[in-house]
N, C-alpha and C positions, 0 to 999 in steps of 0.2 A: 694417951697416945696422940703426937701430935705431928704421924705423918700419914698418907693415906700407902691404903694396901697396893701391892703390887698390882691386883686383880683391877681392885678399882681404877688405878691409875691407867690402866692399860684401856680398859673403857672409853674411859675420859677420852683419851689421845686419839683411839677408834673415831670415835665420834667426832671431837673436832675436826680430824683428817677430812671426813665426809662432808660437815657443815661447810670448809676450805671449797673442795671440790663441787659441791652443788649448790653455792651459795655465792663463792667469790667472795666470801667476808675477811674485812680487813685483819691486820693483826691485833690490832686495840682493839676489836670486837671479839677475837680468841682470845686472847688473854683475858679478858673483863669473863667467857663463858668458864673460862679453866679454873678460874676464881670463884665463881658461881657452883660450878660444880663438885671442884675440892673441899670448900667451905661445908656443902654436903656430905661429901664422903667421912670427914673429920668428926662431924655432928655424930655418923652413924658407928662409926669404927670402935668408940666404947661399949658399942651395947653388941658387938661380933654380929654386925649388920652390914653385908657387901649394899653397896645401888643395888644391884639386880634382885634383891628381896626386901627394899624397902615398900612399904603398903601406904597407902591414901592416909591412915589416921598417924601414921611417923613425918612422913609429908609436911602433915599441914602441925603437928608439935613443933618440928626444924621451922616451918614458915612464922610458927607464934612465938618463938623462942629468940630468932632473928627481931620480930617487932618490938619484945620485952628488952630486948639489948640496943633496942634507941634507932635499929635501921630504919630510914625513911621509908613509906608506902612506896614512893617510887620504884626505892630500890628493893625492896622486897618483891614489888610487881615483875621487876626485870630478872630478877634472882628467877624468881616461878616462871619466866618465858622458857630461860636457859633452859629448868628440871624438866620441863613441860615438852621441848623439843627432846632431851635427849630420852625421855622414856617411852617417846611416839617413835623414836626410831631402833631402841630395844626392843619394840613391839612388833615393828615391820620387819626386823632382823632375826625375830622367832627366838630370841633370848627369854624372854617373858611371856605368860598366856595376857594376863589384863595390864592396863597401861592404869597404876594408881595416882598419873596425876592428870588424868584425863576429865575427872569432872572437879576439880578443884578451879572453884573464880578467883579471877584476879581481882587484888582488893582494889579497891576504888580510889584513884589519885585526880585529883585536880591538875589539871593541865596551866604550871604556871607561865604567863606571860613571858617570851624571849627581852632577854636585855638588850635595849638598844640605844642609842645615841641620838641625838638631833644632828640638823645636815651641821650646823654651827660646830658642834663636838669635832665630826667627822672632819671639817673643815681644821680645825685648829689640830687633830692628830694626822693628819697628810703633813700638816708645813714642819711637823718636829723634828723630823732627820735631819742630819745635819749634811750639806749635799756637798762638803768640801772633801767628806769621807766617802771611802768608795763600799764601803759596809754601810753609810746612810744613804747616798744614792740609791743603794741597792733595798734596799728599805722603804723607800719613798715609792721603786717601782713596785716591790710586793704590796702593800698599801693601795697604790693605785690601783693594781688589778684585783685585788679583792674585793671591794668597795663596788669597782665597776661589774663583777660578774658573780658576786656570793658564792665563791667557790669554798668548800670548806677547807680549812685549814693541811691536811693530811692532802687533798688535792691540790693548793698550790706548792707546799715546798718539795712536792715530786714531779712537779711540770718539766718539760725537757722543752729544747728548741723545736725540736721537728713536731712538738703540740701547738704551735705560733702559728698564726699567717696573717702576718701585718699586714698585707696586700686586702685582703676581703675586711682585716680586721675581726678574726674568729680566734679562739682559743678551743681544740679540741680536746675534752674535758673525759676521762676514765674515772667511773665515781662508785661507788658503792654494788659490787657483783660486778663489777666490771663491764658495767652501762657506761656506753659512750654518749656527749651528747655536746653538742656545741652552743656557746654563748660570745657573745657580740661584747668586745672589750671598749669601743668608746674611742674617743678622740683624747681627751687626758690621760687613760691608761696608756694608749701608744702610745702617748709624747715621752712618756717618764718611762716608760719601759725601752722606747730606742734609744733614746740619751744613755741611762744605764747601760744597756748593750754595746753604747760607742766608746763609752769611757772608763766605766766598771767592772765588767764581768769577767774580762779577761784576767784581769788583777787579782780574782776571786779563785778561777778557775782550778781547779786540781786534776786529778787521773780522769775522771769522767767529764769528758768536754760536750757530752748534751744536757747537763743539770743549767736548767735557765738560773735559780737559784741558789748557788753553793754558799756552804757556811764560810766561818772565817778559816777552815780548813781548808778548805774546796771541795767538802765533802757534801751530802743532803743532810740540810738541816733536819733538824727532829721539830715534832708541829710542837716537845715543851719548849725548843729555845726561840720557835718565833714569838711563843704567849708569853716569854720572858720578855722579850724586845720590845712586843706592843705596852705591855706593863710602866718598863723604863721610861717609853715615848709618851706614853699618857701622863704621867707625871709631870715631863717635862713641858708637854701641852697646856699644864693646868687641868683638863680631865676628872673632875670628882666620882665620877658616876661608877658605879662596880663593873667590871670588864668580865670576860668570860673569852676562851679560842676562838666562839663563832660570833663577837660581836658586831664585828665590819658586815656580816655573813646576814643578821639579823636587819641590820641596818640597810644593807641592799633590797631587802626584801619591804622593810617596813615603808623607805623612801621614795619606794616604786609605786605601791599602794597607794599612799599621800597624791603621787601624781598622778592616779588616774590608772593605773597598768589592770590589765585583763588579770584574775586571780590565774590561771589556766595559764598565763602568760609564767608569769612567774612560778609556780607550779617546773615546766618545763627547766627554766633557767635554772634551779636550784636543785633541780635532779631527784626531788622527790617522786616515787611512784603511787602516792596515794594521795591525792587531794585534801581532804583530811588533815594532813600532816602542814599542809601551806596554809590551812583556812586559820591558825593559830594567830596570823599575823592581820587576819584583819581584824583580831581586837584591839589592837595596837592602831591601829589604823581608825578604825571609829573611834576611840577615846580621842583620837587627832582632830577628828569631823565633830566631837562633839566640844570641842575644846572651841575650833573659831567658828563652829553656831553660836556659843554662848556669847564670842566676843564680838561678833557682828550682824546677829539677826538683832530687829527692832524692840520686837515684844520675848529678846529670850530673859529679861528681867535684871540685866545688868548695865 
């Protein structure tokens, strides 16, 4: 059997409906839980097991079965967040008496270091647009403003104009649950973003006239053809280093650090709600500190 049951299915959609509603989560973060959950239902639908009577020792079979099948720790850890939310909320919904994935621990992932670039990198991927085109202009300014305020990728190519105010120099920023929070774009983000605005945008423009960013459509770019476009740019940059959506995103963050910035500081500009989540980048950051102790303390033995 290789669809899920009606029943199940109807669950599934229950549930994400509510996650939507009390959570503000994006669509790539439903879809990635729809997957999580199906992937479930499919596991269980051979043995005439709806969700709603799966128990802790099937649970954690599907969890070992997924490992035996080559899925990363990571993503086995994120698979069991999804199972984990939706049988806490069969539970408070009165569908179930015990919640079987209630004492089940997440397995244990190492927290890999974010991919980032040196300022050099980032330097040599800003100049690769081509600024005679008015799809490289327009690339030059998305660039620039990424760089200057770590926005993540899904956040800039849905920016509108009336999120701008060049005047203060702010960008007001809708991020994950639909937390607002404002970041400071810089004197070279505006340069390259009004330029673009004077010469570009209109040329871009389609039916929706507040997308700061339209495609070659004129429509909202999708965040896979911006990581198509950085990909090309990097290339053409020279760029060796492996690339990922959020690496501009990393690099604001890691570049900050390098110079001195308040964790807490950044913390805020990145729109993280847990500190935690920003403390990743000052290892990034100390391998940097420990990099020019080596090359400039007296007695560091070099």
């Amino acid at each position: 059997m290789n669809t899920v049951s009606d029943a199940d299915q109807q669950l599934i959609d229950r549930w994400l409906d509510q996650q939507w509603l009390e959570k503000g989560l994006s669509d790539h973060s439903l879809d990635n839980y729809r997957r999580d959950l199906r992937q479930l239902a499919l596991w269980a639908r051979p043995q005439s097991l709806p969700l709603a009577r799966c128990q802790r020792f099937q649970l954690l079979q599907f969890l070992a079965d997924r490992h035996q099948q080559g899925v990363s720790a990571r993503s086995v850890a994120r698979q069991l967040s999804a199972i984990k939310s939706f049988y806490r909320w069969l539970k408070r919904e009165g569908m179930i008496e015990q919640d079987p994935a209630l004492l089940i621990e997440r397995p244990r992932t190492g927290r890999p270091l974010p991919k980032s670039l040196s300022e050099a990198d980032v330097e040599a991927l800003l100049a690769a647009p081509d600024l005679d085109d008015p799809l490289g202009l327009r690339d030059r300014a998305m660039l620039e403003v990424l760089y200057a305020t770590g926005l993540r990728v899904t956040e800039l190519v849905s920016l509108t104009q009336g999120q701008i105010n060049p005047r203060q120099g702010l960008i007001r920023v809708i991020g994950k649950g639909n937390k607002e929070r404002l970041v400071p774009l810089g004197e070279e983000a505006l340069h390259w973003l009004g330029r673009y605005q004077r010469e570009a945008r209109a040329l871009l423009l389609g039916n929706d006239q507040e997308l700061l960013f339209p495609s070659r459509r004129g429509t909202c770019m999708t965040r896979q053809t911006f990581w198509h476009r950085i990909k090309q740019l990097a290339v053409k940059a020279g760029v060796q280093k492996s690339l990922s959506p959020h690496t501009l995103r990393h690099a604001f963050a890691t570049h900050l650090l390098n110079h001195g910035a308040d964790l807490r500081v950044v913390q805020l500009l990145l729109g993280h709600s847990d500190l935690s989540t920003t403390q990743i980048y000052t290892h990034v950051a100390q391998q940097r500190l420990q990099d020019l102790y080596q090359k400039h303390h007296p007695r560091s033995g070099t």
